[in-house]
TITORNU-586457 format. One line per 8 residues: number of its first residue (from 1); their letters; for each residue y, z negated, x of C-alpha. Coordinates in steps of 0.25 Angstrom, whole numbers. Example, Ala and Ser with C-alpha at 12.3 -4.5 7.8 and 13.67 -1.06 7.14 Angstrom:
% residues 2
1) as) -18:-31:49 ~ -4:-29:55 .
***
This chain:
% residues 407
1) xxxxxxxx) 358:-488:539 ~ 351:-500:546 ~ 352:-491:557 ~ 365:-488:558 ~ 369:-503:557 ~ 361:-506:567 ~ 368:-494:577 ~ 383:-500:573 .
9) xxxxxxxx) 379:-514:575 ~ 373:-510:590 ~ 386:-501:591 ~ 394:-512:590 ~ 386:-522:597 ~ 387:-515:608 ~ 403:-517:608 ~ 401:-531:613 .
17) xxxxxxxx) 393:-524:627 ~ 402:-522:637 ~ 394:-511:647 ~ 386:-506:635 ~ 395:-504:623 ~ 401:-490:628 ~ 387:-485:631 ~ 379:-490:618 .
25) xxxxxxxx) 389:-491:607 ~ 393:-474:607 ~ 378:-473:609 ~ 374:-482:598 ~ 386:-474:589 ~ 380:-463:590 ~ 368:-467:583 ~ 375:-470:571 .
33) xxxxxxxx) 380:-456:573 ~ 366:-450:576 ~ 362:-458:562 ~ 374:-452:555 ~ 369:-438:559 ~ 354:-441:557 ~ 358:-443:541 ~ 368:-431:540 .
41) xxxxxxxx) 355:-424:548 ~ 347:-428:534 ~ 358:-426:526 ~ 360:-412:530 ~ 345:-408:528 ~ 344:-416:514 ~ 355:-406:509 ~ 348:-394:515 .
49) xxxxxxxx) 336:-398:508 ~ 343:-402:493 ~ 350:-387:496 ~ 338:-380:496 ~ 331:-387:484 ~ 342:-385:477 ~ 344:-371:480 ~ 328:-367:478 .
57) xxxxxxxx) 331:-375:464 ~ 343:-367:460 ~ 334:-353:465 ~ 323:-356:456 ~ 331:-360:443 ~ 339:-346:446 ~ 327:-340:447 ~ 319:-346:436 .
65) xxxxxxxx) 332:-342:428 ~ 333:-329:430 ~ 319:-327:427 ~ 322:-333:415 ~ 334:-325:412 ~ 324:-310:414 ~ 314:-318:406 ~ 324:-319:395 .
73) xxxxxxxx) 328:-306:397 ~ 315:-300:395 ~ 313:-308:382 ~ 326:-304:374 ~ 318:-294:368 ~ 309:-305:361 ~ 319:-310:349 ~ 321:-294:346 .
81) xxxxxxxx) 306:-291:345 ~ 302:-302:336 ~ 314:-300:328 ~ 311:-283:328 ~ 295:-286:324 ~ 298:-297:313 ~ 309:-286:306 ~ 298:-275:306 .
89) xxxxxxxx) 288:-283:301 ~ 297:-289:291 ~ 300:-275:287 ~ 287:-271:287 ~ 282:-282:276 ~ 297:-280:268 ~ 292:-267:266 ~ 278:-271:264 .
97) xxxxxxxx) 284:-279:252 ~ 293:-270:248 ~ 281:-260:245 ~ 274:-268:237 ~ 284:-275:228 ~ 294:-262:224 ~ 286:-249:229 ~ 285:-240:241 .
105) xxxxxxxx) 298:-240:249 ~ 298:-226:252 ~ 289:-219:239 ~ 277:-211:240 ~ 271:-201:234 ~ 262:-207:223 ~ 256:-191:219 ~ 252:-190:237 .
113) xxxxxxxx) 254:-202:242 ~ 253:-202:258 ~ 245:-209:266 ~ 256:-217:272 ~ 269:-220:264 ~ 282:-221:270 ~ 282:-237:268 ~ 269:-236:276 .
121) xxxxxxxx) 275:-229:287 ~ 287:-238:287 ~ 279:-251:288 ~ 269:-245:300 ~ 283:-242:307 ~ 288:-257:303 ~ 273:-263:309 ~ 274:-255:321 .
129) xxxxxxxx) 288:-262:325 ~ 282:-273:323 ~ 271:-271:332 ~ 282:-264:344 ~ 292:-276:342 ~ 280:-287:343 ~ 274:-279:355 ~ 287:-277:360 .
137) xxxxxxxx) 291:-293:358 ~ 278:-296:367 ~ 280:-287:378 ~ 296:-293:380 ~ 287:-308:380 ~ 278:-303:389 ~ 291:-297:398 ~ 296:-310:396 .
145) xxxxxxxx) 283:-318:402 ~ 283:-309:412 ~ 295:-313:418 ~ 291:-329:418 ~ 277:-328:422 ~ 271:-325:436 ~ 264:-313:438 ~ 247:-316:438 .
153) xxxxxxxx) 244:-316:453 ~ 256:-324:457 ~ 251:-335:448 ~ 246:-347:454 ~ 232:-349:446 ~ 225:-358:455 ~ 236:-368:455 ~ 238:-369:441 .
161) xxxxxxxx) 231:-381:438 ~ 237:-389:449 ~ 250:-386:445 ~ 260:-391:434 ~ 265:-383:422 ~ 279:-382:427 ~ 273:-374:439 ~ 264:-365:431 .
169) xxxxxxxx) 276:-361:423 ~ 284:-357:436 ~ 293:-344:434 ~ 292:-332:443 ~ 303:-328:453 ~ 304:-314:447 ~ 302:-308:432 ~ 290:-299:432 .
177) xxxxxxxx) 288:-288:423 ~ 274:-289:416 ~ 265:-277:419 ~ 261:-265:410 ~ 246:-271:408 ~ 254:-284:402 ~ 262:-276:394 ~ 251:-268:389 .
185) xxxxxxxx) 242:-279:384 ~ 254:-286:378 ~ 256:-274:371 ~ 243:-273:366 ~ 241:-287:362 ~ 254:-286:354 ~ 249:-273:347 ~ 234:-281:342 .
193) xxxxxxxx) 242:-293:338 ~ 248:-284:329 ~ 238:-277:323 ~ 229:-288:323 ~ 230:-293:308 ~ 229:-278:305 ~ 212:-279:301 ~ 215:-290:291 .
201) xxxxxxxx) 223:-280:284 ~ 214:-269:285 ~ 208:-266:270 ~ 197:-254:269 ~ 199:-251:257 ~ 215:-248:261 ~ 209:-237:270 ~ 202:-228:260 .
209) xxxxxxxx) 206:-214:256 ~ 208:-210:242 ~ 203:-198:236 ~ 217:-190:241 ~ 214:-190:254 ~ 226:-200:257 ~ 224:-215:258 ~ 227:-224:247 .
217) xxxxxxxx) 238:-235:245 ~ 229:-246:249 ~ 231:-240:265 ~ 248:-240:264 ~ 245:-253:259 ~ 236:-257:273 ~ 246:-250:279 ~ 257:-259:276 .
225) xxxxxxxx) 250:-273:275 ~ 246:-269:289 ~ 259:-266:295 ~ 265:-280:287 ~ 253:-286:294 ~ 256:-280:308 ~ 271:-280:308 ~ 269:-296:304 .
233) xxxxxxxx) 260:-297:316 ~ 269:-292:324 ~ 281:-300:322 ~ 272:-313:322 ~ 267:-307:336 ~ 280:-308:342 ~ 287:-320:335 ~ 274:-326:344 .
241) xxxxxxxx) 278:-319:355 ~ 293:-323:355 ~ 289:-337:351 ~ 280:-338:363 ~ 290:-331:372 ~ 301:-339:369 ~ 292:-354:371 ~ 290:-348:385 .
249) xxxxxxxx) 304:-343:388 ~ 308:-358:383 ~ 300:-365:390 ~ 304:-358:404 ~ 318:-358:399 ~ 317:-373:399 ~ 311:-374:412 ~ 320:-365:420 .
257) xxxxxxxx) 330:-374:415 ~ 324:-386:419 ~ 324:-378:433 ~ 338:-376:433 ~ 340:-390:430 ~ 333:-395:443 ~ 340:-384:448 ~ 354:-390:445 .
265) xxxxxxxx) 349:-405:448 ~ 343:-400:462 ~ 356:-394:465 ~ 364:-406:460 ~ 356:-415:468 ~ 361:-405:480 ~ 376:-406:479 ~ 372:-422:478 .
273) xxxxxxxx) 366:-420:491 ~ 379:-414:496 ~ 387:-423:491 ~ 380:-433:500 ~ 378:-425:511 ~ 393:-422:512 ~ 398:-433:519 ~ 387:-435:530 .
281) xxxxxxxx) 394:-425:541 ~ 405:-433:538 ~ 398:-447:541 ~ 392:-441:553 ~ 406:-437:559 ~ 410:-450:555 ~ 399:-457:564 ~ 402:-447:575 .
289) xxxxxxxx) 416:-452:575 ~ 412:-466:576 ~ 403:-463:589 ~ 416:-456:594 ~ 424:-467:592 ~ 414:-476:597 ~ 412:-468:610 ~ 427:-468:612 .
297) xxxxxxxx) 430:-484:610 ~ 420:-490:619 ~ 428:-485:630 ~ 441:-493:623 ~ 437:-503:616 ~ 423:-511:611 ~ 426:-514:599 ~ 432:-502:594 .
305) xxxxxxxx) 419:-496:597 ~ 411:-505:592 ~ 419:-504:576 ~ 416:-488:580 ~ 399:-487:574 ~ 403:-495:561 ~ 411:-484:556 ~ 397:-474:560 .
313) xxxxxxxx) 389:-484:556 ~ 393:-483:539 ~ 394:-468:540 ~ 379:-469:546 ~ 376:-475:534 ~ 385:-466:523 ~ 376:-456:530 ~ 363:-462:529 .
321) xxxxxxxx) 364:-465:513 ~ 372:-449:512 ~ 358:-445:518 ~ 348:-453:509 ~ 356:-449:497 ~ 356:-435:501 ~ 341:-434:504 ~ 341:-440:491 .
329) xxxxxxxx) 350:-429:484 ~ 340:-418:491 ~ 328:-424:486 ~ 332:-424:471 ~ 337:-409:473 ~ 321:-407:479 ~ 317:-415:468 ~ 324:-407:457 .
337) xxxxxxxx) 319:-394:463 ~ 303:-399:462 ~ 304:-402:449 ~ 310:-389:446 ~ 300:-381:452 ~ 288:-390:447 ~ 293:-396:434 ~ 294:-412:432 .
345) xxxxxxxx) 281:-418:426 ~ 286:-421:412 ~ 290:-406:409 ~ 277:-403:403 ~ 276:-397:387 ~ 292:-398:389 ~ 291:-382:383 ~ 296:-376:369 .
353) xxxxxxxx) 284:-379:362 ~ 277:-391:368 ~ 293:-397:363 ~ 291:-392:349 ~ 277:-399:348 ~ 283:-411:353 ~ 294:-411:343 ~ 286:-408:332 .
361) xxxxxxxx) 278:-421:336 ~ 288:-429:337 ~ 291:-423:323 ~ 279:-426:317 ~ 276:-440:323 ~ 291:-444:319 ~ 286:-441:304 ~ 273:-448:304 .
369) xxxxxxxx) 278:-461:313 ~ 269:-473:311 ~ 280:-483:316 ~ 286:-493:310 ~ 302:-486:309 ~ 294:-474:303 ~ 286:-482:293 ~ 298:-490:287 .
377) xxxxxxxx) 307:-475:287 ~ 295:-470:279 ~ 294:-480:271 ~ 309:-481:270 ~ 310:-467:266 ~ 299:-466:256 ~ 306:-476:248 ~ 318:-470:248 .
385) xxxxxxxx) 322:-466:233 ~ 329:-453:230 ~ 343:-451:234 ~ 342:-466:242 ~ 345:-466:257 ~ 340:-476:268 ~ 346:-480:281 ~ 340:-481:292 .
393) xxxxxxxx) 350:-487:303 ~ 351:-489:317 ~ 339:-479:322 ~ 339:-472:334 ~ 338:-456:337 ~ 323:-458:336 ~ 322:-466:322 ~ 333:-458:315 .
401) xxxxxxx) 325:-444:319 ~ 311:-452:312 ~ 321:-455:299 ~ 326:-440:298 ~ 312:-435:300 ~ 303:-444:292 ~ 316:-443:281 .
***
């Protein structure tokens, strides 16, 4: 701005020269118009770059959200399973009960009784659903990983420790299916949870054969406190599991859509960018007119040429502040989109639980305040005689919810 002042005053200082004024005063002009030019120049670029961020920004929050969207996909399956496992297992200690309070559902033979009644059949079919719907339950959680995790030798290992949790929690570009070998031990694993109770139930005496041939009742009896015990393993398996999967799905839930919101604030700060980049061509016509004019009136008259760079002048300097505040509006957009890719500082334990635990803190050391409002509401309400009511008046969000809560 200093600069341009100094141009239109030696513009029209030159006016005053006889011999020199039609030579210097279009030449000095055109610096204010070279100026002009030199901040549309800036103005242009600063847009280009707040374009791109912008645009990288929108890509990765469409990308992370359709990742997310085959993510949820894979884990529909997960409310069904746990639902599926817990009615089998439900069934299978209904039955359990049911047994032992009125009889047998389906009668035996008291004169040759089988090995294996008809119950027993019933609730080994009841403990095996159990077992499928909590294997089942994990392989979709595992499917759902899958899609949200890296594959092991495109992870970064030796960086790790240098970086910050935001980037150690960065999504993949492309949902991956886990392999057979995953799938297999999650199998596996799934099946020994299960069964793992099972040698706490086992009594030796249960498995003795009686004189017959056939086994005695004390087996269908093992028989069905084992199946109660699997079938309830089971369903405790994959409530776990669909506890664990959905505190993971949250938590990048949340930070995707913390993505799309630097996504939509870089982009905002774009169209402020354009907003102030709009009229700049404009400014810079307007200074190459005045450098027009000023050319053409020194061959008339002096002074009509030397009014001519004041006009150029305050349009040099409209496109001197368009310029900062445009560089201005491309560096926020830049600044949105690094704190989308790399998180802001305060973001960390901002998950499902780490929330939970700081709200069931807050709880507790609401409760047990030593203060001196808590003291005198304790005391207030200790006092208080049956059926009476106290006031407290003129509290603020934070001293009611210490009332209601010590109350």
């Amino acid at each position: 701005a200093a600069t341009a002042l100094m141009l239109a005053i030696t513009a029209s200082a030159t006016a005053t020269i006889p011999l020199w004024h039609q030579v210097l005063l279009p030449a000095v002009t055109s610096g204010l118009f070279l100026q002009t030019s030199v901040y549309e120049t800036k103005g242009t670029k600063a847009k280009g770059l707040a374009r791109h961020h912008s645009g990288q920004s929108v890509v990765l929050a469409s990308q992370q959200k359709a990742l997310l969207a085959q993510a949820e996909f894979r884990k529909a399956f997960l409310p069904f399973g746990v639902g599926l496992t817990a009615i089998f297992a439900s069934a299978c200690v209904a039955l359990k009960l049911f047994n032992e309070k009125i009889g047998d559902l389906f009668p035996e033979d008291k004169i040759n009784p089988p090995m294996l009644a008809a119950d027993n059949f019933l609730m080994v079919f009841f403990a095996v659903a159990s077992i499928l719907g909590a294997m089942r339950t994990s392989e979709t959680y595992l499917n759902m990983r899958s899609a949200l995790t890296f594959k092991k030798e495109d992870q970064d290992t030796g960086a790790e420790k240098s970086k910050a949790r935001w980037d150690l929690l960065q999504l993949p570009g492309k949902a991956r299916d886990p392999s057979e070998r995953e799938r297999l031990l999650v199998n596996v694993l799934s099946l020994l949870a299960c069964m793992l109770p099972l040698p706490f139930c086992i009594n030796c005496a249960a498995l003795t054969a009686s004189e017959g041939g056939t086994f005695n009742k004390e087996f269908q009896e093992f028989i069905d406190s084992a199946c109660v015990v699997i079938s309830a393993s089971a369903g405790a398996q994959a409530a776990i599991v669909f506890l664990v999967a959905e505190l993971q799905f949250a938590d990048i839930e949340r930070r995707i859509a913390l993505q799309g919101r630097q996504a939509g604030l870089s982009e905002l700060f774009f169209a402020q960018t354009q907003a102030e980049f709009a009229a700049m061509p404009a400014k810079s016509a307007w200074s190459g007119m005045m450098l027009a004019i000023a050319s053409l009136a020194v061959e008339f008259s002096s002074l009509a040429s030397g009014i001519s760079p004041w006009p150029a002048l305050f349009s040099s300097v409209k496109s001197f502040v368009s310029a900062k505040l445009t560089n201005s509006s491309a560096d926020a957009a830049w600044f949105e989109r690094k704190i989308q890719k790399s998180g802001k500082i305060n973001a960390a334990d901002q998950n499902a639980l780490a929330s939970t635990t700081r709200e069931l803190s807050r709880l507790f050391s609401g409760i047990t305040s030593k203060d001196e409002f808590g003291k005198s509401v304790r005391a207030s309400l200790v006092s208080l005689p049956l059926g009476g009511t106290v006031l407290f008046e003129e509290l603020n969000s934070e001293s009611r919810r210490k009332v209601h809560l010590m109350a």
